[in-house]
DOKEVEX-235033 format. One line per field, with one value per residue: residue number from 1; x, y, z of N, C-alpha, C, CB in turn. Coordinates in Angstrom, 1 decimal, always signed. Glycine has a CB too. Example, Ala and Ser with C-alpha at 12.3 -4.5 7.8 and 13.67 -1.06 7.14 Angstrom:
BEGIN
pos = (1  2) $
n_c1 = (+13.2  +12.8) $
n_c2 = (-5.7  -2.2) $
n_c3 = (+7.8  +7.1) $
ca_c1 = (+12.3  +13.7) $
ca_c2 = (-4.5  -1.1) $
ca_c3 = (+7.8  +7.1) $
c_c1 = (+13.2  +12.9) $
c_c2 = (-3.3  +0.0) $
c_c3 = (+7.8  +7.9) $
cb_c1 = (+11.3  +14.1) $
cb_c2 = (-4.5  -0.6) $
cb_c3 = (+9.0  +5.7) $
END
This chain:
BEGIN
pos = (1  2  3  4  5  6  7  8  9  10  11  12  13  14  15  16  17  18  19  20  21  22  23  24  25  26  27  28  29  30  31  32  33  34  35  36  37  38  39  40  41  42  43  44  45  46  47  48  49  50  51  52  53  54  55  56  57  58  59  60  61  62  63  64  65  66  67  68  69  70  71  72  73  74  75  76  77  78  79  80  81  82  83  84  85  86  87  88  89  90  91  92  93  94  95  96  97  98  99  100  101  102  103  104  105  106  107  108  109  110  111  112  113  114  115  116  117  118  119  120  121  122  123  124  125  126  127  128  129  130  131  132  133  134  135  136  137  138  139  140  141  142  143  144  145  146  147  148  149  150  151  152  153  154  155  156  157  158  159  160  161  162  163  164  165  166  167  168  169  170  171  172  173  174  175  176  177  178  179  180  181  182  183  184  185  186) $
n_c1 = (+77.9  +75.7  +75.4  +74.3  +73.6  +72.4  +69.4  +68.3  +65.8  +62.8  +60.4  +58.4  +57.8  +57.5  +56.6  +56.1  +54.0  +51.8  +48.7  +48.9  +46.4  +43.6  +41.5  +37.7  +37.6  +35.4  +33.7  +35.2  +35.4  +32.7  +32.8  +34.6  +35.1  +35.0  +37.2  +38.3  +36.9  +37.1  +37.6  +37.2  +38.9  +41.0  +43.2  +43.3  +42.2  +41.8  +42.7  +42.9  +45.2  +45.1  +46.2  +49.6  +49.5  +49.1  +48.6  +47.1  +47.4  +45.1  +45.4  +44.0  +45.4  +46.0  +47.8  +49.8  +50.2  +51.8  +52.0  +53.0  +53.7  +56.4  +58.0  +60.0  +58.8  +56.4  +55.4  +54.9  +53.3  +51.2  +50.3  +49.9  +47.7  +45.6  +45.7  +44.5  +42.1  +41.2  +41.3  +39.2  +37.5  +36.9  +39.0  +41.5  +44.7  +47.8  +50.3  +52.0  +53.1  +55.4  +57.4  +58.4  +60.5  +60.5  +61.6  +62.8  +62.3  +63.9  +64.7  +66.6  +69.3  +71.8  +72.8  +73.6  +73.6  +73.8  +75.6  +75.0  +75.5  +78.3  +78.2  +77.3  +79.4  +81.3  +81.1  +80.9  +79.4  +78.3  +77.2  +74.6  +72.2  +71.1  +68.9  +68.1  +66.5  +63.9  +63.8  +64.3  +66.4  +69.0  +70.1  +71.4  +73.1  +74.1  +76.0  +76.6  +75.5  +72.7  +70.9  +68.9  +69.9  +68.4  +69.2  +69.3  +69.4  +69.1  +70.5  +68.6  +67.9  +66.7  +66.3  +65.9  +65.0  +66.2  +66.7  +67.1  +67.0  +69.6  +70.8  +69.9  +71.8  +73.9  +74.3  +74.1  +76.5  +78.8  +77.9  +78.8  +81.2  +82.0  +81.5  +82.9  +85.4  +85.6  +85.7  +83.3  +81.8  +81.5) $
n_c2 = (+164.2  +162.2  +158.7  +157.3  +154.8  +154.8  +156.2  +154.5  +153.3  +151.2  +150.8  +150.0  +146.0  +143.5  +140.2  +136.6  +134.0  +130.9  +128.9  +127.0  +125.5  +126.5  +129.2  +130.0  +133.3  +134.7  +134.0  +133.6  +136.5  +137.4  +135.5  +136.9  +139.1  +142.8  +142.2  +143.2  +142.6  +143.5  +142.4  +143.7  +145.7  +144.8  +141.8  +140.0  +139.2  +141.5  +141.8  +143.4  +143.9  +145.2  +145.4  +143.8  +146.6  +146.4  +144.7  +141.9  +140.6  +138.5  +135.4  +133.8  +131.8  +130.4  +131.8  +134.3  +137.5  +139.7  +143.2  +146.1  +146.0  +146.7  +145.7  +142.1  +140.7  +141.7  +141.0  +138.3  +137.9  +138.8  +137.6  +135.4  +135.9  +136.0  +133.4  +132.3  +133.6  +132.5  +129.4  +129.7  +129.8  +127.3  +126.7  +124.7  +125.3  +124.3  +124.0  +125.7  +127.8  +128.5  +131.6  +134.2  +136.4  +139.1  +142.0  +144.3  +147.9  +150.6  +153.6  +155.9  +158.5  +160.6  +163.1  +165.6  +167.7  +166.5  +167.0  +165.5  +165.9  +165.7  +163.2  +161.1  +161.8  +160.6  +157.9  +157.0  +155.8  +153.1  +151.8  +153.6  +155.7  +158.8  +161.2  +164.0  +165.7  +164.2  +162.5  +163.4  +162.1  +159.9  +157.6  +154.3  +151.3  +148.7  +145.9  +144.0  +144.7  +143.1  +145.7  +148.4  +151.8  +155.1  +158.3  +161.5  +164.7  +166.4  +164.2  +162.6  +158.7  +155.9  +152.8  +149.6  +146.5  +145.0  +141.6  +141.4  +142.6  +143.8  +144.3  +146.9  +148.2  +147.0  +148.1  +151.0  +151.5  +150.8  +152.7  +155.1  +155.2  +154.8  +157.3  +158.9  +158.3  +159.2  +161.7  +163.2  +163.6  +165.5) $
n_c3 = (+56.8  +55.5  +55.1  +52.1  +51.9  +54.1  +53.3  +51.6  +50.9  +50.6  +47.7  +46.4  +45.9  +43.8  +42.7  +42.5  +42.0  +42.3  +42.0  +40.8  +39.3  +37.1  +37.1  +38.0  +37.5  +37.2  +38.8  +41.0  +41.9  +42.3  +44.6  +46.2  +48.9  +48.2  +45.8  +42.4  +39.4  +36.4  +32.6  +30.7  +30.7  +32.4  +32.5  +34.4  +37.9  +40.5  +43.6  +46.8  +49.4  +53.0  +55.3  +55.5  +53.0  +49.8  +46.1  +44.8  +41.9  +40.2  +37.9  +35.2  +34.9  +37.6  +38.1  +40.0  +40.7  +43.3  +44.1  +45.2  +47.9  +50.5  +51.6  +51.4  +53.4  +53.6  +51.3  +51.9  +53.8  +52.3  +50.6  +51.8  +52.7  +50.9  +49.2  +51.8  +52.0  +49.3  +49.8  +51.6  +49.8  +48.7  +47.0  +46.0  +47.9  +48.0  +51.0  +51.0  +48.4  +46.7  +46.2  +44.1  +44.7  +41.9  +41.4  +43.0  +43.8  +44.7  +46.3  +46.5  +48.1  +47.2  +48.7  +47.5  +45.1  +41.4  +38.6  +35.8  +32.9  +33.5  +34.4  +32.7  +30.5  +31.4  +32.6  +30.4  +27.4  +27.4  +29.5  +30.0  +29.6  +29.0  +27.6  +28.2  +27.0  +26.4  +29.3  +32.4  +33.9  +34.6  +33.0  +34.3  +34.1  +36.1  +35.8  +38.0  +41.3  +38.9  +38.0  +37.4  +37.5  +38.4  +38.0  +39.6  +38.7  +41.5  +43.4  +44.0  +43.6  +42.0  +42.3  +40.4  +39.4  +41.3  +43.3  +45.9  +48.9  +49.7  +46.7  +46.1  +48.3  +47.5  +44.7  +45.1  +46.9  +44.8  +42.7  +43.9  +44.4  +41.9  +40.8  +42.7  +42.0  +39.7  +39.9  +40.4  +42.7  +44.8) $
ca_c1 = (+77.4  +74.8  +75.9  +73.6  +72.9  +71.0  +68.4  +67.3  +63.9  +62.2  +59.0  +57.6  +58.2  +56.9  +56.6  +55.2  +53.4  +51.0  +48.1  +48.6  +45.4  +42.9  +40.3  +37.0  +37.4  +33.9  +33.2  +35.5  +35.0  +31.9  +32.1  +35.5  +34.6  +36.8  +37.9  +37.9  +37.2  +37.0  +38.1  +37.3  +40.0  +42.7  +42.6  +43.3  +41.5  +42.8  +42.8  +43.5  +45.0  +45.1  +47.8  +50.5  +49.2  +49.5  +47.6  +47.4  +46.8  +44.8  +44.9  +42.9  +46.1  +46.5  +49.0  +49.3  +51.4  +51.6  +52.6  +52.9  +54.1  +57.3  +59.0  +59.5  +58.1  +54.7  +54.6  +54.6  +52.4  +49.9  +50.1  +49.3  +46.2  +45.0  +46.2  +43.5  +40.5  +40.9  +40.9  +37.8  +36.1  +36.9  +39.7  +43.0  +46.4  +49.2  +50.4  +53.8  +53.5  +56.5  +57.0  +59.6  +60.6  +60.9  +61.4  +62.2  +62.2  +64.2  +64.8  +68.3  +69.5  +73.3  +72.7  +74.1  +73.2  +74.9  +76.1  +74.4  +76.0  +79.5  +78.1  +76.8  +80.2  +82.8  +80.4  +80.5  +77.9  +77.7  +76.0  +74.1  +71.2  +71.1  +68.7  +67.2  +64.7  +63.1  +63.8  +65.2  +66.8  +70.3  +69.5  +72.7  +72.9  +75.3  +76.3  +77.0  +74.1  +71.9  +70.2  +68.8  +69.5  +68.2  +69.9  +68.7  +70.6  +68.9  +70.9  +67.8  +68.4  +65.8  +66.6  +65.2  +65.4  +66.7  +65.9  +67.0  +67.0  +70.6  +71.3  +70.4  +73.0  +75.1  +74.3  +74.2  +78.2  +79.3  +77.5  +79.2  +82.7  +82.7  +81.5  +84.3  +86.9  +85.5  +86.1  +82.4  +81.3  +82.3) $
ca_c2 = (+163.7  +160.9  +157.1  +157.4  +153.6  +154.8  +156.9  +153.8  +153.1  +150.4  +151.9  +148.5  +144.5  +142.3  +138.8  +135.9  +132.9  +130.4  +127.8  +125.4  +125.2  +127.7  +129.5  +131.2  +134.8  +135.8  +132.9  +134.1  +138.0  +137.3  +135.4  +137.2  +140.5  +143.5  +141.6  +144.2  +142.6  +143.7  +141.6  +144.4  +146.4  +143.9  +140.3  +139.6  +140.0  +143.0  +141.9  +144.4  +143.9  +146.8  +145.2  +144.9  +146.9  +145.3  +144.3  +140.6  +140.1  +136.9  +135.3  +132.9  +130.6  +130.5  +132.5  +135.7  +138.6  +140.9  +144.7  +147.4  +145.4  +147.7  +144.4  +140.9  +139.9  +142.2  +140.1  +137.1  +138.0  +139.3  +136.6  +134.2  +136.4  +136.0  +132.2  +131.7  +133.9  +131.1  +128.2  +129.8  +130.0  +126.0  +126.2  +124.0  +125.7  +123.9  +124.4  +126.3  +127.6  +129.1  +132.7  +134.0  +138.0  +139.3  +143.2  +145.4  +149.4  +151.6  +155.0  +156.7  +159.7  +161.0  +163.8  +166.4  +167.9  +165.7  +167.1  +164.7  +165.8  +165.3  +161.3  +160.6  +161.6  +160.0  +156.4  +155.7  +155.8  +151.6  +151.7  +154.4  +155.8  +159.8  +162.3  +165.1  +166.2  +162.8  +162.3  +164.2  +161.3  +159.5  +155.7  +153.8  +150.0  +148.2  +144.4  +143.6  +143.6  +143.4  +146.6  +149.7  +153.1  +156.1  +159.0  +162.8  +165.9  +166.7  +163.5  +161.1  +157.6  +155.2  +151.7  +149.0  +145.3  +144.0  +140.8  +141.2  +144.3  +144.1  +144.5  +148.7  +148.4  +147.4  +149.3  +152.1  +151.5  +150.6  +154.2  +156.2  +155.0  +154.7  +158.7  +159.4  +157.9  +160.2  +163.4  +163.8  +163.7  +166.5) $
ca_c3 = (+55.6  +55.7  +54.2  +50.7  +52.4  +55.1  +52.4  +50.6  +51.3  +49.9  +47.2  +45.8  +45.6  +42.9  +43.3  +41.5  +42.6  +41.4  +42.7  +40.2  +38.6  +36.5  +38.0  +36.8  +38.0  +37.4  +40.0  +42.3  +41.7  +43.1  +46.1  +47.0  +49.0  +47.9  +44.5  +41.1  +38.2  +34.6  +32.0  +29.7  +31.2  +32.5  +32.1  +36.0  +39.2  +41.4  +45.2  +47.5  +51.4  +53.7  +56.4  +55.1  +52.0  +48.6  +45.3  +44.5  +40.6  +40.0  +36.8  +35.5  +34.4  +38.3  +38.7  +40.7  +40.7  +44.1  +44.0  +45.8  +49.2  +51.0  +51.9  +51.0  +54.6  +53.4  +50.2  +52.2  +54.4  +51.9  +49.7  +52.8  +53.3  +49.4  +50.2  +52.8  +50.8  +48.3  +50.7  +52.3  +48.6  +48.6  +46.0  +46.7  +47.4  +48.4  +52.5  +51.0  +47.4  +45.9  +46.2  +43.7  +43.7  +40.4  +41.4  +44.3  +43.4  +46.2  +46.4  +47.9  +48.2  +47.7  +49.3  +47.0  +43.3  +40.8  +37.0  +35.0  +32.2  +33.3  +34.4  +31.5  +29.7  +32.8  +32.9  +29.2  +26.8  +26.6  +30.6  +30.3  +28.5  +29.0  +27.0  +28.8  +26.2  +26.7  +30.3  +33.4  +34.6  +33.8  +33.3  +34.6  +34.1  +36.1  +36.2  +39.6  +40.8  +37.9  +38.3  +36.7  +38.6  +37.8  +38.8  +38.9  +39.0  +42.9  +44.0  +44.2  +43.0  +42.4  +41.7  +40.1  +39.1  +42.3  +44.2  +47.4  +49.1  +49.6  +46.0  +46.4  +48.7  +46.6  +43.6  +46.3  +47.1  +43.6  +41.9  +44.7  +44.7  +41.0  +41.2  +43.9  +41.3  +38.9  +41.1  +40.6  +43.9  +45.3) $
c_c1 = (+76.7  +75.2  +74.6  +72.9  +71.9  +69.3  +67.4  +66.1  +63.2  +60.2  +58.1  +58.6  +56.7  +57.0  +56.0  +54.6  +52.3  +50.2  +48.0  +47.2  +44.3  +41.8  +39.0  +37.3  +36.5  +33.4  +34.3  +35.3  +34.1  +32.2  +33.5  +35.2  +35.7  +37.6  +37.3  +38.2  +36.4  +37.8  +38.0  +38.6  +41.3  +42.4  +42.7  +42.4  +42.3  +42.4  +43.4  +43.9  +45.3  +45.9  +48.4  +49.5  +49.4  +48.6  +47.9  +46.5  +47.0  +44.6  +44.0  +43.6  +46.5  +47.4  +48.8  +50.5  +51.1  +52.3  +52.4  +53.6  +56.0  +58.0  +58.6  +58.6  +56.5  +54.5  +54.0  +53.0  +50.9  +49.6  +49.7  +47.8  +45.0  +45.0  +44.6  +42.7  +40.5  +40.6  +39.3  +36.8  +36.2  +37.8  +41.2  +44.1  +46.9  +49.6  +51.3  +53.8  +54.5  +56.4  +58.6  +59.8  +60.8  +61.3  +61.8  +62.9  +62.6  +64.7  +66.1  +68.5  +71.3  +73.5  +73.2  +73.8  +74.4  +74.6  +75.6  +75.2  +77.5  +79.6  +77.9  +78.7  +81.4  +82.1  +80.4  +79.3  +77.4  +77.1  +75.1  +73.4  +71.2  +70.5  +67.9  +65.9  +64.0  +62.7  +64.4  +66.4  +68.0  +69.9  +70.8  +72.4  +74.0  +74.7  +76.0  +76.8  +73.3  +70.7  +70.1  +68.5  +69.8  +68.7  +69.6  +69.3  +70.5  +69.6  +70.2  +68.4  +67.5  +66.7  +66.2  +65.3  +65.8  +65.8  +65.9  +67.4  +68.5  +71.5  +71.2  +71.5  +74.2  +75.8  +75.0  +75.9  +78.7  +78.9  +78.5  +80.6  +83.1  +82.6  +82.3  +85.7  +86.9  +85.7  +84.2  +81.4  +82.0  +81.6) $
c_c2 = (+162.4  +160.3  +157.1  +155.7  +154.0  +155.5  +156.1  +153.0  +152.2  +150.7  +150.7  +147.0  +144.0  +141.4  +137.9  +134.5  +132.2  +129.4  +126.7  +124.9  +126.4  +127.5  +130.1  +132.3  +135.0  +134.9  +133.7  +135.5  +138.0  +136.9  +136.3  +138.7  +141.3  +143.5  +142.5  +143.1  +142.6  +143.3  +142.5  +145.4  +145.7  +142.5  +139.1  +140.3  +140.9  +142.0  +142.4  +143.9  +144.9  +146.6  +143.4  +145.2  +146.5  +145.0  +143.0  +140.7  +138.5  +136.5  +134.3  +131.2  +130.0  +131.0  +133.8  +136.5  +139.7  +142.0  +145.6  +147.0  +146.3  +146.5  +142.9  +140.4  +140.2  +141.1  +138.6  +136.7  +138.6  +138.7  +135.0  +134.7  +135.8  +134.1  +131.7  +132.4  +133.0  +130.2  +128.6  +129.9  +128.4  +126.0  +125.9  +124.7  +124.6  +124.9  +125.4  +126.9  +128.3  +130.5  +133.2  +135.7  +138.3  +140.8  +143.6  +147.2  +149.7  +153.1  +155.1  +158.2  +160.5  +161.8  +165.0  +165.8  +167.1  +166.6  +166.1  +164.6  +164.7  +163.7  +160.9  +160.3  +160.3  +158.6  +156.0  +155.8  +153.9  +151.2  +152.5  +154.9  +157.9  +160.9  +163.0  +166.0  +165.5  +163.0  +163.2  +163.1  +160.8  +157.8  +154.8  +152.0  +149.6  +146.5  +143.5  +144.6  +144.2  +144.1  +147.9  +150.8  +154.5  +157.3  +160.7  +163.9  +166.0  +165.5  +162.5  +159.9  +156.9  +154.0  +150.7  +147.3  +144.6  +142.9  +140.4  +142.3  +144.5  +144.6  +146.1  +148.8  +148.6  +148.1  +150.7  +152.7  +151.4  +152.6  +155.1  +156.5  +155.2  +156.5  +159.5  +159.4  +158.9  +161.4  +164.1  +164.0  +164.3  +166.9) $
c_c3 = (+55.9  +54.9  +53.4  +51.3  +53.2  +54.8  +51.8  +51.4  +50.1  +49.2  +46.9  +45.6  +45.0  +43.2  +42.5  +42.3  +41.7  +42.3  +41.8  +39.6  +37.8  +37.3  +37.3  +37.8  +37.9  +38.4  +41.2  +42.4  +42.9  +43.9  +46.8  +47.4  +48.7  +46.4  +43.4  +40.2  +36.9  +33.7  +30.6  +30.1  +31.4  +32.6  +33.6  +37.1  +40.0  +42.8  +46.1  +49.2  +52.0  +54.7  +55.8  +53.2  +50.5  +47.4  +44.7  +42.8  +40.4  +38.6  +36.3  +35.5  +36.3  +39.1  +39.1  +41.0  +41.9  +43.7  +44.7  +47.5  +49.2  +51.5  +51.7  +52.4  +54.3  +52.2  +50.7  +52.8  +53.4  +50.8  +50.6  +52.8  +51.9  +49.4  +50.8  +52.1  +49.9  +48.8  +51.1  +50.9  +48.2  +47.5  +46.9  +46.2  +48.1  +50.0  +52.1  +49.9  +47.4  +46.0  +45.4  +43.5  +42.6  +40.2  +42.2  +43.6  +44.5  +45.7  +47.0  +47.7  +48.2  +48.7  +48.6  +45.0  +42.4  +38.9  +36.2  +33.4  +32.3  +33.8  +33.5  +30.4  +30.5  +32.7  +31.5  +29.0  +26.7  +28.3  +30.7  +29.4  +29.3  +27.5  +27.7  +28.0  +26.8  +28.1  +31.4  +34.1  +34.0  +34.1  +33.1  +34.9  +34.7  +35.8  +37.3  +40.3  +39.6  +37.8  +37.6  +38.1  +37.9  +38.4  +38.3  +39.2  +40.9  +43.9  +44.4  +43.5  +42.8  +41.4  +41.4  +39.6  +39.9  +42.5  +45.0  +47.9  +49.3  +48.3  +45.6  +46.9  +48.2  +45.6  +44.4  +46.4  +45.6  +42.6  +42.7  +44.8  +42.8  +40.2  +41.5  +42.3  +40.1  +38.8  +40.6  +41.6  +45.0  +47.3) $
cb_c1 = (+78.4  +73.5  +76.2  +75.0  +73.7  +71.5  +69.1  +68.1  +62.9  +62.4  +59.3  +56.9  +58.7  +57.2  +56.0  +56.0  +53.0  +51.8  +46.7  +48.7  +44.7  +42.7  +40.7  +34.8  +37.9  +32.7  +33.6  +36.9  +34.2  +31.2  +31.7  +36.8  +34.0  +38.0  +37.5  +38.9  +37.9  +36.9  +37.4  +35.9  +39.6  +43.6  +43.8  +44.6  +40.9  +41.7  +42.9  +42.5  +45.9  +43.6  +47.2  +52.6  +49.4  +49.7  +47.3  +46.9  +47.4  +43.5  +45.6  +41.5  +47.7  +46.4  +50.0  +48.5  +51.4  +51.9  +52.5  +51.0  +53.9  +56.8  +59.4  +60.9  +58.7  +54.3  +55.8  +55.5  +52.9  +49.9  +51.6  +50.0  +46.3  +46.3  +47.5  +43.6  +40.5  +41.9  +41.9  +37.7  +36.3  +35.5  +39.9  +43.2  +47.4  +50.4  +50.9  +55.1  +52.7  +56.5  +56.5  +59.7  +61.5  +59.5  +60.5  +63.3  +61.0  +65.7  +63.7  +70.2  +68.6  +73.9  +73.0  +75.6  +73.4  +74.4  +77.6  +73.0  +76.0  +80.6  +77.2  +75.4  +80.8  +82.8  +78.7  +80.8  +78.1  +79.4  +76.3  +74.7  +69.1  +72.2  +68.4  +68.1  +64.2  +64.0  +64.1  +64.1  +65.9  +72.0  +67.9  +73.5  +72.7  +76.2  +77.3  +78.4  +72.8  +71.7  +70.6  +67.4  +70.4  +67.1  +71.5  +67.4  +69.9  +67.4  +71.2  +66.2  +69.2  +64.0  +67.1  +64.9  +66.3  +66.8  +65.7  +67.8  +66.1  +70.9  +71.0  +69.7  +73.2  +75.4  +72.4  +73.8  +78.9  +78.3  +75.6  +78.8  +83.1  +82.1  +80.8  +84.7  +86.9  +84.7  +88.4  +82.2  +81.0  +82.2) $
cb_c2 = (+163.6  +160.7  +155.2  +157.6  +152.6  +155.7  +157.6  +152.6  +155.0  +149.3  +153.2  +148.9  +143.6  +142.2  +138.6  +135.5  +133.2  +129.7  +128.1  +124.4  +124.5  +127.9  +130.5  +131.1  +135.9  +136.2  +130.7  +133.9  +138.3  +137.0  +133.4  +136.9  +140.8  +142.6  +139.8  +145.8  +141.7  +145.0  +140.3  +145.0  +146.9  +144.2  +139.6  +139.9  +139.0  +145.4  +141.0  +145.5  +142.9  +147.5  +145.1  +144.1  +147.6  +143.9  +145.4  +139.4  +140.9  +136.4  +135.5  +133.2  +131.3  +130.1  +132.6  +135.4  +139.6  +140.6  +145.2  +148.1  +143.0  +148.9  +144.5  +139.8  +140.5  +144.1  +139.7  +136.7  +138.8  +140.6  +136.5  +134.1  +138.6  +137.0  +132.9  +131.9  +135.4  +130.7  +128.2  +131.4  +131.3  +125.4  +127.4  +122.3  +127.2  +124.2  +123.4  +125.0  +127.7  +128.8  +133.2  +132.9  +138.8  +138.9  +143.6  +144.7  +150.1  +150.8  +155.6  +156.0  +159.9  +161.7  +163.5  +166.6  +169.9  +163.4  +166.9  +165.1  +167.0  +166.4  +160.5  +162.1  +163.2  +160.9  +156.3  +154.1  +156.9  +150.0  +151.8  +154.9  +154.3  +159.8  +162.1  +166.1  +165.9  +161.4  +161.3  +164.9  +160.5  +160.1  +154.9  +154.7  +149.4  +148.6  +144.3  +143.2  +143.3  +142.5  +146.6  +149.5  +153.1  +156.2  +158.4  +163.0  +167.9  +166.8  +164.0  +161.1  +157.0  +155.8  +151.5  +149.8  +145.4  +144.7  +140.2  +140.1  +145.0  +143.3  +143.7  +149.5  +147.8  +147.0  +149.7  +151.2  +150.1  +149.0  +154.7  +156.1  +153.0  +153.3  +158.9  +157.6  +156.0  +160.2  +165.2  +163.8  +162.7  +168.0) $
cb_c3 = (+54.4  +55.6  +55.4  +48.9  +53.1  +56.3  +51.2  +49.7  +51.1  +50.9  +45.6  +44.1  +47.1  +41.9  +44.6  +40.1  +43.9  +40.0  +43.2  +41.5  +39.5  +34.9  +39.1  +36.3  +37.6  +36.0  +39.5  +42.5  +40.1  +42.9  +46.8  +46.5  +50.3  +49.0  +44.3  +40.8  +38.3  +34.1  +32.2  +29.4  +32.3  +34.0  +30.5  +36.6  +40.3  +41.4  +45.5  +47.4  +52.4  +54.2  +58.8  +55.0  +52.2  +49.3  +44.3  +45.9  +39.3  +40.7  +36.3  +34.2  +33.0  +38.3  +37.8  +42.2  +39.1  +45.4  +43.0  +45.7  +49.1  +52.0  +53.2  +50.6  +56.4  +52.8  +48.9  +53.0  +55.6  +51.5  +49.0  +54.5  +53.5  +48.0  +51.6  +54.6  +49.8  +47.5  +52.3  +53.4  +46.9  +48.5  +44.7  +46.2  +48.0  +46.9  +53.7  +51.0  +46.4  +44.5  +47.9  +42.2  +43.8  +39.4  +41.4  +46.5  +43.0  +47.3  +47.2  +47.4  +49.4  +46.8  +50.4  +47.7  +42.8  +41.0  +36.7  +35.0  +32.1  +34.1  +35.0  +30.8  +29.3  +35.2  +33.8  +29.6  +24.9  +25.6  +31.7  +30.7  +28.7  +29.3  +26.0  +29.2  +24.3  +26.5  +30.3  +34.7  +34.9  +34.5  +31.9  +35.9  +32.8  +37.7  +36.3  +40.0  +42.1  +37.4  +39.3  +35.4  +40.1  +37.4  +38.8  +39.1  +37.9  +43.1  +44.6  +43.7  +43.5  +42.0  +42.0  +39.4  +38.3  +43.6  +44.0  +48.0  +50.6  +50.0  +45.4  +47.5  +49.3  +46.4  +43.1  +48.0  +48.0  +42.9  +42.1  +46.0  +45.6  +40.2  +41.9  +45.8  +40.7  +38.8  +39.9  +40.0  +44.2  +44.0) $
END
């Protein structure tokens, strides 16, 4: 049987950051190559990087939201890249700014079909959100850590809310043991 730890896979990190001053976007739009923006559509610039992969939303309050980066080291690095395209359009960052996760999404895997039903009844209805019309999924809130994980009959997991990739882990251990205690992990 494979350790349900060794499954989780990291799907996205969020992040936030800021330059400290407002920008025009339709001034940068232009001179930045690559840069989407419609202001009739979203009210930030899209900036895309292609190593490590990632979408940097610019806004105009200075602030910038990355997504889609597979680890904190990609956000960094793809928030240094976005970083220096600004320098090179003559706007002032700061050598260091702030980089603050706000997200990481992982995936796991039990490895075996899970009763959904009989979790839903065994975990208490005051963590847990469960309706299958609606959703296929069982939406389990713990505490410690403060994390949403969704849990689907085939034994996937996806988890959500973290801010350091260790906190899957621990979700990870906490869902499995408190499963075991259950006798529903068979």
């Amino acid at each position: 049987m494979v350790d349900p730890k060794e499954t989780i896979n990291i799907e996205n990190v969020v992040a936030s950051t800021g330059i400290g001053q407002e920008l025009d976007l339709q001034s940068v739009a232009m001179d930045l190559e690559g840069a989407d923006y419609d202001p009739e559509q979203f009210p930030g610039l899209v900036y895309r990087t292609q190593d490590p992969k990632s979408a940097a939303l610019i806004f105009r309050s200075g602030k910038i939201v990355c997504t889609g980066a597979k680890s904190t080291d990609d956000v960094h690095q793809s928030l240094r890249i976005v970083f220096d395209k600004l320098r090179e359009l003559q706007i002032q960052v700061d050598d260091d700014p702030e980089i603050v996760v706000q997200n990481i999404v992982t995936s796991a895997d039990l490895g075996r079909n899970l009763n959904l039903n009989a979790i839903a009844i065994g975990l208490g209805l005051e963590n847990i959100e469960y309706e299958p019309e609606q959703f296929p999924g069982l939406v389990y809130r713990l505490d410690e850590p403060d994390v949403v994980a969704l849990l689907f009959g085939s034994g996937k997991l996806v988890i959500t809310g973290g801010k350091k990739p260790d906190d899957a882990k621990e979700a990870v251990d906490k869902i499995v043991s408190r499963l075991e205690e259950l006798g529903l992990l068979d």
